[in-house]
N, C-alpha and C positions, 0 to 999 in steps of 0.2 A: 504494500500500500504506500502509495505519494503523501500519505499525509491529510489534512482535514481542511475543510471548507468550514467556516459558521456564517451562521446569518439568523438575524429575525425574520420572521416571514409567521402570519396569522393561517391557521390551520382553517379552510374554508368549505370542513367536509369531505364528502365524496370527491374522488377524484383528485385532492390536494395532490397525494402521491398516489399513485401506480404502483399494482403488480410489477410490471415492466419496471417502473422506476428503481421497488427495493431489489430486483435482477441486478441490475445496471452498477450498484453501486451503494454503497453503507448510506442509512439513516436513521437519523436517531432524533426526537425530537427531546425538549427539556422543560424542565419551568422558564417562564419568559417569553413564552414563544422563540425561544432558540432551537436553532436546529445543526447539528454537525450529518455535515455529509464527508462522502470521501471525495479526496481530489482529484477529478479530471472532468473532462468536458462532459460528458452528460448529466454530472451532478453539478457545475455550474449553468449549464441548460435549465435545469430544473429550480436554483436559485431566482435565473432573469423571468421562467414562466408561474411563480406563483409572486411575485414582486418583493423578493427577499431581498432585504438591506443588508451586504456584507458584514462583517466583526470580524476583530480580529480574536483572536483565544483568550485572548485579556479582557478584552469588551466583552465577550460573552458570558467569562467567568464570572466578572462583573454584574452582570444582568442577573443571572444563573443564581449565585450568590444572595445578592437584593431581595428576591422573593422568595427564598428558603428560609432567609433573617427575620423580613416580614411573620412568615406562615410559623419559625417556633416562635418568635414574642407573641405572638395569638395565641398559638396553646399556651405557652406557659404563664400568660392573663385570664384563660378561662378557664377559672376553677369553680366550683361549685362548696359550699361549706358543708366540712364533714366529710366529701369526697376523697376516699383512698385512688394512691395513683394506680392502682389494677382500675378501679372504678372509673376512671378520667379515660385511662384507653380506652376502654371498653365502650367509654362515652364517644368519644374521640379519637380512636386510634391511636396510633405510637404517633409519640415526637417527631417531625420532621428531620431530617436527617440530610447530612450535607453529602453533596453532588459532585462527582468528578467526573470534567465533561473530558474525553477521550484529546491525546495531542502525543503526535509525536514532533522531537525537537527537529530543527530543520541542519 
């Protein structure tokens, strides 16, 4: 593998990606609406046809990151009194948990 592609780009459904597409080439989406693909032309094809904004792996981490931070201060603001933490997952599922978006060094 050449390595990864990121981008934002809004999931719009059917058809965002293709059968053909996950063929063609790695995809992975994230929180943020990021997305790594792998490097080469039909996965930056597929970047230019759903109107995905480049990042570079910093800016994505970045993004990536943001709403992971967001999403555990949420859980660990919503507690209920008296609620044991078995009781809180079970309310709420596990704690958010942090995200390693795939990279290889160039």
């Amino acid at each position: 593998m050449n390595g990864f592609l990121y981008c934002t780009a809004t999931n719009t459904g059917k058809g965002f990606f293709t059968h053909q597409d996950r063929s063609d080439f790695y995809l992975r989406g994230f929180p943020g609406n990021v997305w790594v693909v792998e490097k080469n032309v039909k996965a930056a094809d597929w970047i230019a046809r759903v109107s995905g904004v480049s990042k570079t792996h910093a800016e994505a981490k970045t993004i990536v990151d943001g709403v992971i931070d967001t999403a555990k201060t949420a859980w660990d603001n919503d507690n209920v009194e008296g609620e044991t933490e078995e009781q809180k997952i079970q309310r709420l599922g596990g704690r958010p948990t942090t995200v390693t978006l795939p990279y290889i060094p160039a």
